[in-house]
N, C-alpha and C positions, 0 to 999 in steps of 0.2 A: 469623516474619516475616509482617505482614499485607499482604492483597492487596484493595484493594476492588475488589466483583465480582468475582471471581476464580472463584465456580463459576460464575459466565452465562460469563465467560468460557471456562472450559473449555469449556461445551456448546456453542459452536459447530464444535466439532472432530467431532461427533456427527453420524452419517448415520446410515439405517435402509438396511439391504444391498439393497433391491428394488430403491428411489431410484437409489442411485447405480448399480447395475447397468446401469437406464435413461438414466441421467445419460451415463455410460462410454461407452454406445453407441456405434458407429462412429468416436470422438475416437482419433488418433494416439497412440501411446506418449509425445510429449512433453508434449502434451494431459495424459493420464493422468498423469505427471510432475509436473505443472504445479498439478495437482488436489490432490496430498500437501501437508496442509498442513503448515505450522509444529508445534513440542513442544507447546504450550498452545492449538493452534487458528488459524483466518484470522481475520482483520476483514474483512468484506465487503459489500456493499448490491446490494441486490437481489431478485430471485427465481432460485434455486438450477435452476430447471428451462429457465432463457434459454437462447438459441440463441446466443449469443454469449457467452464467457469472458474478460475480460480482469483481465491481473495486471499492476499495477504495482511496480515497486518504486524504492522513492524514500530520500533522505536528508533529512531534517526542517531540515539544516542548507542544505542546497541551493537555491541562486537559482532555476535552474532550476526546478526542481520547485515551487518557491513559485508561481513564476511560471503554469506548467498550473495549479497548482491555481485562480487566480485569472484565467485570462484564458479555460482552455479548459471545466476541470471543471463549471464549475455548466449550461454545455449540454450538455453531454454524458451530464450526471447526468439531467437533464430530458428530455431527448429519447430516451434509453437505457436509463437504468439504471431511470428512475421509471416507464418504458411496459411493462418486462418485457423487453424486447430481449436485453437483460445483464446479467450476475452478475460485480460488479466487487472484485476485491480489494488491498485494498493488504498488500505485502509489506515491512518494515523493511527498509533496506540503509543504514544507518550509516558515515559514513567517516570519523567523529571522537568523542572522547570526548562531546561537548556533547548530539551526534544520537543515541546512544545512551540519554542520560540523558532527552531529549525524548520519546523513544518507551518508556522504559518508564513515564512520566507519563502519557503518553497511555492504556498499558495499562491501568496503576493505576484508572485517572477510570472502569474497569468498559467491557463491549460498547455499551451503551445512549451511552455518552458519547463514546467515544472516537474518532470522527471529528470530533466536534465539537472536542474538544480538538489534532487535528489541523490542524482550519480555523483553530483560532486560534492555533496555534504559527505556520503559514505565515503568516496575513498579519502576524503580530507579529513575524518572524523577524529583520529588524533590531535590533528592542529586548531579543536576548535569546541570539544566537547570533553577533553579531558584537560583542560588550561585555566590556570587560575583566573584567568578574565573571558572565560567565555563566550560571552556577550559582547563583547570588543572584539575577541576572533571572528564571532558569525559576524559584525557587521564587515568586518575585513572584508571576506566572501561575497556580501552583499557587495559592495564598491567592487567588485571585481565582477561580479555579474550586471553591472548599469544601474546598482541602487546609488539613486545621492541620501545623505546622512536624513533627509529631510522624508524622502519616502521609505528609507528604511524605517524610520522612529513610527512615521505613520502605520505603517503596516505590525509592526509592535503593540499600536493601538486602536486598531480593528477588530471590535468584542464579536463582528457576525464572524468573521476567521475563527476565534479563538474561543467563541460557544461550537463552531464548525467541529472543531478537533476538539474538545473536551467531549462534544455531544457522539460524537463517533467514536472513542475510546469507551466509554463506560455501554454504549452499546455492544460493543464488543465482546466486553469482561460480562455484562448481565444476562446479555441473550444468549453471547454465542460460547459462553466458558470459555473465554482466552483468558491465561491465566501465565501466559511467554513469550517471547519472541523469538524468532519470527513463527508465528503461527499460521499455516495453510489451511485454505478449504478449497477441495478440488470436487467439483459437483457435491458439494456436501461433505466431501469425507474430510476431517480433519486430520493432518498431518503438522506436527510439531518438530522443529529446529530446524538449522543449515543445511538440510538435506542437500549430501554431494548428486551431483545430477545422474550418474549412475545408477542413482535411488530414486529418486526423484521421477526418472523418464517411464519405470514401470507401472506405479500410479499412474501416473498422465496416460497410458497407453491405454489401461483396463478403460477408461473412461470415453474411450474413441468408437463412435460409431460402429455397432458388430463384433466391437471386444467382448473375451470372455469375460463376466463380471466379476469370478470367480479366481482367476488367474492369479491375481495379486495376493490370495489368503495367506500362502502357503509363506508365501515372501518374507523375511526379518521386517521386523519395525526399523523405520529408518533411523538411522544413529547419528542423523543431525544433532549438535547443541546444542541449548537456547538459553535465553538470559529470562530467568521467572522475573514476573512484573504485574505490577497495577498501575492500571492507570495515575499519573499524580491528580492528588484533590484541590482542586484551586477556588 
C-alpha cells in the first residue's frame, strides 16, 4: 500500500531525548499526556520549544470547526504560532465515515502539504461532505491536488493511515474526555467550541511566560459552538 510521504511523515514522531526532557519540564502529567503523539506521528506548526502547547482536535466534516478555522485560525496562526508563542497541533477526531476518508487524504498529500490540504477540505467542506456522493467529491479535490485516481484509491487503502486516525480519535474521547468539536487544549486547560479569537487570545495570554495565571478566572466561558461527537466505530 502506498503512502505519499510517508517517511517525512513518520519523522515527525522523532524527538532527540535532551529536547524533550527540556520540553517536559515542569508540564503536568496531562501536559505530558497530551505530548504522546499519534501511531505515525502529529501534524503540527510551529516551533516545538513555545511556551505554549495547543492541541486541537477536530472533525474535517464539522461546521464548527470549519468555521475557527476560517474566522479565528489564520490570527491566531499569525500572532502565535508564526511569532514562536506556540506549538500547535491538530489531532484527527472523526465522527463519520466521510471525516475519516478526508483525513487520511490529508495524510496521504505527505507533512509538507497536509494543512494545506486541511485548509481546503474546510473551506470546500460543503461541496464534498454534505453531497450525496461524497466520496466522488473528495476524490474530485484529490485530482485537484495531484492525486491520480490510482493513488487516491491507494491511499483509501492504507490500514497504517486509517488505524493512525481511528487510534487517535478514541484516544482522545478515552483519555482526554473530548466529547466535541473542535475541542482545545491550551497547556492543559481545555476549551470547547469556535472560540471567536477575541476569546480565544485571553486564554493564550494567561499562558505566556510571567502571566498571571489567575487572570483568566474571572473571564466568561467562551461561547464558541461545537458539534457533540464520538468518534465513528469502524
Amino acid at each position: 500500500m502506498g503512502v505519499l510521504g510517508y517517511v517525512g511523515y513518520r519523522s515527525f514522531a522523532s524527538k532527540d531525548g535532551l529536547e524533550t526532557a527540556s520540553i517536559d519540564e515542569g508540564r503536568s502529567a496531562l501536559e505530558k499526556e497530551l505530548a504522546v503523539p499519534g501511531p505515525l506521528g502529529d501534524m503540527s506548526l510551529g516551533d516545538k520549544n513555545a511556551p505554549i502547547k495547543v492541541y486541537e482536535y477536530a472533525s474535517l466534516t464539522c461546521s464548527h470547526c470549519a468555521e475557527f478555522n476560517k474566522d479565528t485560525f489564520p490570527t491566531f496562526k499569525k500572532e502565535y504560532i508564526d511569532t514562536g508563542k506556540v506549538y500547535y497541533t491538530l489531532r484527527d477526531f472523526p465522527f463519520d465515515p466521510i471525516a475519516t476518508a478526508a483525513y487520511m487524504l490529508a495524510h496521504c498529500a505527505g507533512p509538507e502539504r497536509y494543512f494545506g490540504f486541511v485548509d481546503v477540505l474546510f473551506s470546500t467542506q460543503a461541496q464534498w461532505a454534505f453531497v450525496e456522493t461524497p466520496m466522488e467529491a473528495l476524490k474530485g479535490i484529490a485530482r485537484q491536488g495531484g492525486f491520480s485516481e490510482e493513488k487516491f484509491d491507494a491511499c483509501m487503502k492504507d490500514e497504517k493511515i486509517f488505524d493512525h486516525v481511528k487510534a487517535t480519535a478514541q484516544r482522545g474521547a478515552q483519555q482526554f474526555g473530548v466529547r466535541s468539536t473542535p475541542t482545545f487544549f491550551v497547556n492543559g486547560e481545555k476549551v470547547e467550541g469556535a472560540v471567536p479569537y477575541a476569546e480565544f487570545e485571553p486564554i493564550l495570554k494567561k499562558h505566556l511566560p510571567g502571566a498571571d495565571k489567575t487572570a483568566g478566572e474571572a473571564t466568561p466561558a467562551p461561547s464558541g459552538a461545537s458539534t457533540p461527537a464520538e468518534p465513528e466505530e469502524h
